[in-house]
Backbone as a ProteinNet text record, in pm:
[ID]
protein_1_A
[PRIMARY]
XXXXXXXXXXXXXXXXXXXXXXXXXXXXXXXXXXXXXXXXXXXXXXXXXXXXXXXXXXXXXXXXXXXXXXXXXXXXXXXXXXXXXXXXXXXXXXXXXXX
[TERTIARY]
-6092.3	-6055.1	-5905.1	-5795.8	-5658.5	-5642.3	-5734.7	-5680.1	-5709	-5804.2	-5884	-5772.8	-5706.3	-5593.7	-5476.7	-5441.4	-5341.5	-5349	-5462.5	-5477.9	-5431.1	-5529.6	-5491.8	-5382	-5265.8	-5154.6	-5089.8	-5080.7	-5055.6	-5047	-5166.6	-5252.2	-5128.1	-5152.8	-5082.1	-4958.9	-4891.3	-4731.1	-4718.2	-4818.1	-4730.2	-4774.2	-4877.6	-4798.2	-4659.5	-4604.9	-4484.3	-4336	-4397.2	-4294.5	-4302.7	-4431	-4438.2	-4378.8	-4394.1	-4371.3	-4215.4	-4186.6	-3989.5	-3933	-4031.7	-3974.4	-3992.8	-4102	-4125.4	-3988.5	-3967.8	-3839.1	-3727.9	-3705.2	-3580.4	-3592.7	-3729.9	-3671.6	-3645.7	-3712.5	-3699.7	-3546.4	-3482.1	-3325.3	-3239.2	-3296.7	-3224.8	-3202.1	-3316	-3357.2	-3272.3	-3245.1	-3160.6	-3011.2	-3017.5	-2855.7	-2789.6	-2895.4	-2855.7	-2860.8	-2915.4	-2899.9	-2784	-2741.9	-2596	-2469.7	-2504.4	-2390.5	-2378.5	-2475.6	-2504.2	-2456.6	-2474.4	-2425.6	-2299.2	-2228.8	-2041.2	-2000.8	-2092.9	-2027.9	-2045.6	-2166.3	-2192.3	-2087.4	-2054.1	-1999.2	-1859.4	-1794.4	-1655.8	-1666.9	-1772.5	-1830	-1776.9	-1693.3	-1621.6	-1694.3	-1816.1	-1871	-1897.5	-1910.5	-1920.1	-1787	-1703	-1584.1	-1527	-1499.4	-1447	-1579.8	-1720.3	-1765	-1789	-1775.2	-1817.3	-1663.5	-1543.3	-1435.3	-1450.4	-1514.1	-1492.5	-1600.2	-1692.2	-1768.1	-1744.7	-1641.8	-1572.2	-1499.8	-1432.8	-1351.8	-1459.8	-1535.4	-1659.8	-1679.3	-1642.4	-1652.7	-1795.5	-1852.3	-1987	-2057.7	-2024.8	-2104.6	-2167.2	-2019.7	-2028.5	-2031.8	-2071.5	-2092.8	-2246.4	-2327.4	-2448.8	-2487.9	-2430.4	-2496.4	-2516.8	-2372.4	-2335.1	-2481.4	-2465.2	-2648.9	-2740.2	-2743	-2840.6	-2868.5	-2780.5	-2799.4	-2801.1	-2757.2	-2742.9	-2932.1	-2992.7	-3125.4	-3195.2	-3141.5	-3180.2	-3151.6	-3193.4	-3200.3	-3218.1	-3161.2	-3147.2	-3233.7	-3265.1	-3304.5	-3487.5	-3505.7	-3678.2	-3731.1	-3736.4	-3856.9	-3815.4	-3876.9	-3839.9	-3950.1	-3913.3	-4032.8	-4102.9	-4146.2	-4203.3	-4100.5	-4027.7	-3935.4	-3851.4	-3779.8	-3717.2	-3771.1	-3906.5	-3999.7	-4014.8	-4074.7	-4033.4	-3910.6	-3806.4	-3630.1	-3607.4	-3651.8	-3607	-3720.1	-3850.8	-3918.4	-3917.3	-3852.4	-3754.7	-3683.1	-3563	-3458.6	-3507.9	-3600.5	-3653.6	-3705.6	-3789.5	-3845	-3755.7	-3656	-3538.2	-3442.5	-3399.1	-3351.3	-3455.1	-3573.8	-3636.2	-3669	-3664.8	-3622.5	-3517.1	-3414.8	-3303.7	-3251.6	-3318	-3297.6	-3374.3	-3498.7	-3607.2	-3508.1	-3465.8	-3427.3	-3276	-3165.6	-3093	-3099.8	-3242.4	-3265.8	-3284.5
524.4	528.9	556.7	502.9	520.7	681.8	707.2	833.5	914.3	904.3	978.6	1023	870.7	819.6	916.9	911.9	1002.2	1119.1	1215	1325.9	1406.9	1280.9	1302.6	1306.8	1204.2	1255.2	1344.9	1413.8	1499.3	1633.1	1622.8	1764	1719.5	1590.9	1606.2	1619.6	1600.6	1585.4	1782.4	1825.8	1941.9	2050.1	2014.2	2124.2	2057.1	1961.8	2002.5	2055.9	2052.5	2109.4	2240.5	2308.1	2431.9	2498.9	2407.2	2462.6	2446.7	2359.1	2329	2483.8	2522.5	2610.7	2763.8	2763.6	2837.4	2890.6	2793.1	2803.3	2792.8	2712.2	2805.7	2929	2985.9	3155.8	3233.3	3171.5	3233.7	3222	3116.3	3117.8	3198	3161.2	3278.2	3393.4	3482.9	3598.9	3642.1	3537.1	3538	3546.9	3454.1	3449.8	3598.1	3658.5	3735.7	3862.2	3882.2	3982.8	3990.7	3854	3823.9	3872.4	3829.2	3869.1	4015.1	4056.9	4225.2	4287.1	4236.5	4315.1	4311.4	4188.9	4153.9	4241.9	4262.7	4350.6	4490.5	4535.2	4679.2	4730.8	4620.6	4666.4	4741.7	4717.7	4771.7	4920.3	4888.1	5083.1	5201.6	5270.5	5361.1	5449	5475.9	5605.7	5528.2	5411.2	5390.6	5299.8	5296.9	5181.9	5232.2	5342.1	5423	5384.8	5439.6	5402.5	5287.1	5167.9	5055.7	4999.1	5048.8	5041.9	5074.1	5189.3	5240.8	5171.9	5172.5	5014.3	4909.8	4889.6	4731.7	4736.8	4863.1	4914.8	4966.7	4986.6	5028.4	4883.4	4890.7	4813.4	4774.5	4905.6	4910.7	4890.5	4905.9	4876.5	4755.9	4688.8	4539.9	4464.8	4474.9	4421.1	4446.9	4527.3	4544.9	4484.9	4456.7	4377	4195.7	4207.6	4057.9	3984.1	4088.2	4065.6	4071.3	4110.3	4157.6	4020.9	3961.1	3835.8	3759.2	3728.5	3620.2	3567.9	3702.2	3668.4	3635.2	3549.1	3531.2	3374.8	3299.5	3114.3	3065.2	3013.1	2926.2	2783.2	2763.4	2599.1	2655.2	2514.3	2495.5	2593.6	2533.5	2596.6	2733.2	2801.3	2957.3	3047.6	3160.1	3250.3	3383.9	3452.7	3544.8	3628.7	3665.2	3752.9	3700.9	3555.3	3515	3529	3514.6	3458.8	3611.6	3701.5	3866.2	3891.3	3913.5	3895.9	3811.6	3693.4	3609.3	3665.9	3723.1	3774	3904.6	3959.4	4102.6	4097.9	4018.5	3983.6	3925.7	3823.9	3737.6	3881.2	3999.5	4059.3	4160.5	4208.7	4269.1	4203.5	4105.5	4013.1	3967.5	4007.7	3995	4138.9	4228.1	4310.6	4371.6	4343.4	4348	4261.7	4131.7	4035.8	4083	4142.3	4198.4	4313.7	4425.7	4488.4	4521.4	4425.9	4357.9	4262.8	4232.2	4090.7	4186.1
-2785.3	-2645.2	-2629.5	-2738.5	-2728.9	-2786.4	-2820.6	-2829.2	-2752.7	-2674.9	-2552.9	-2443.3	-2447	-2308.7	-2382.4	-2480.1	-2538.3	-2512.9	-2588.5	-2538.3	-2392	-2342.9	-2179.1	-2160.8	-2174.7	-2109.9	-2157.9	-2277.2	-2337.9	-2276.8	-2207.1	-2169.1	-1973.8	-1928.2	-1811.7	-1811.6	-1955.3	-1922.5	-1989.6	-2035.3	-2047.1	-1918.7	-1836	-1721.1	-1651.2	-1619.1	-1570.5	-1643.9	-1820.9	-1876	-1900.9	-1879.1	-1795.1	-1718.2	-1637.6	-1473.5	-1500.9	-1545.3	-1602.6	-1645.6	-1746.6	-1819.2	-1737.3	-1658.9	-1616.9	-1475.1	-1416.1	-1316.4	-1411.4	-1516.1	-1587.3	-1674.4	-1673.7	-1689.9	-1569.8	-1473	-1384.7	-1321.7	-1361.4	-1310	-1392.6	-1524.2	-1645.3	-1554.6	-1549.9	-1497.4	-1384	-1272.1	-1136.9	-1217.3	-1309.6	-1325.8	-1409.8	-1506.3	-1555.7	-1510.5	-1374.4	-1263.9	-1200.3	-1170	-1091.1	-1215.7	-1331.5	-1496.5	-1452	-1454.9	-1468.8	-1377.7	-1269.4	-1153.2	-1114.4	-1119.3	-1156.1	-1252.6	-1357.7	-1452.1	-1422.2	-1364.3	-1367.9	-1217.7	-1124.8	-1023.7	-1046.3	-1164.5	-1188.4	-1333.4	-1295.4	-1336.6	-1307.7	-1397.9	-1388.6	-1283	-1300	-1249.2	-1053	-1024.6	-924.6	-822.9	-915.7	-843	-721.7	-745.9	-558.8	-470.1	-530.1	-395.4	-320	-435.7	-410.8	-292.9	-308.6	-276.3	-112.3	-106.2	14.9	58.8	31	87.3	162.3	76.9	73.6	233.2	247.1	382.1	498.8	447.1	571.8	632.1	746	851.9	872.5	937	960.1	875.9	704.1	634.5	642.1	644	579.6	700.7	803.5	904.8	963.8	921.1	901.5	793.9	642.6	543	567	663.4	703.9	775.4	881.2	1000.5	888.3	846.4	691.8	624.9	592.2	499.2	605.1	704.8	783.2	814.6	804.7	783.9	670.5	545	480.6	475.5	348.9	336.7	251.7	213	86.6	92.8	185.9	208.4	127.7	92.9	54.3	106.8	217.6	307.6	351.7	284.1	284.1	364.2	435.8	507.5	369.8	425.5	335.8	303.5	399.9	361.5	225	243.4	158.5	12.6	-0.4	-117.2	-191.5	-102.7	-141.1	-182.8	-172.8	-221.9	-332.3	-334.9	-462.8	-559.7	-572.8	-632.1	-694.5	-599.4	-634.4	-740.1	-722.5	-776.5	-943.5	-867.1	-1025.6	-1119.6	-1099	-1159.4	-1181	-1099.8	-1184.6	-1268.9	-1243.6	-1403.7	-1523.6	-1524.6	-1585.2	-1676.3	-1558.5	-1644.1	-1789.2	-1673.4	-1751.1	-1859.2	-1871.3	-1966.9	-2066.2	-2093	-2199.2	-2212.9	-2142.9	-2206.4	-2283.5	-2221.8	-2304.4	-2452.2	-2465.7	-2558	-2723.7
[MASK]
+++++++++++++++++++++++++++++++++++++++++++++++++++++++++++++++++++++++++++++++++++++++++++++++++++

């Protein structure tokens, strides 16, 4: 019977170290999108445009409205959940093909 009870928790304590591991690749993945992109932003072949960007008014005042619709809190809408899923599957990319 003590081993029955063992088993069991065995089997219950490893989905949440799953699910553990599973949201820290998935942060890996976020974080090494954010590495990549700090780094790829000062890219010879793109630094002027990103520059004149930076001075576009309109740009960056349309990206501003842009994010302002976005959220960080828990409770997230679809939109949010689409975007962080984006994101998760392009650092995921890029982490496999960096590795």
């Amino acid at each position: 019977m003590l081993r029955i009870f063992v088993v069991l928790l065995a089997l219950l304590c490893a989905y949440p170290a799953q699910a553990q591991y599973s949201a820290s690749k998935k942060a890996q993945y976020v974080a090494t999108l954010k590495a990549v992109t700090n780094y790829k932003i000062e890219d010879e072949e793109i630094i002027r445009d990103i520059e004149k960007l930076r001075e576009n008014r309109s740009f960056t005042e349309d990206l501003q409205r842009k994010l302002d619709k976005l959220s960080n809190r828990r409770t997230k809408d679809g939109t949010n959940r689409k975007i962080l899923k984006i994101l998760e599957n392009a650092g995921e990319q890029i982490y496999k093909l960096l590795d």
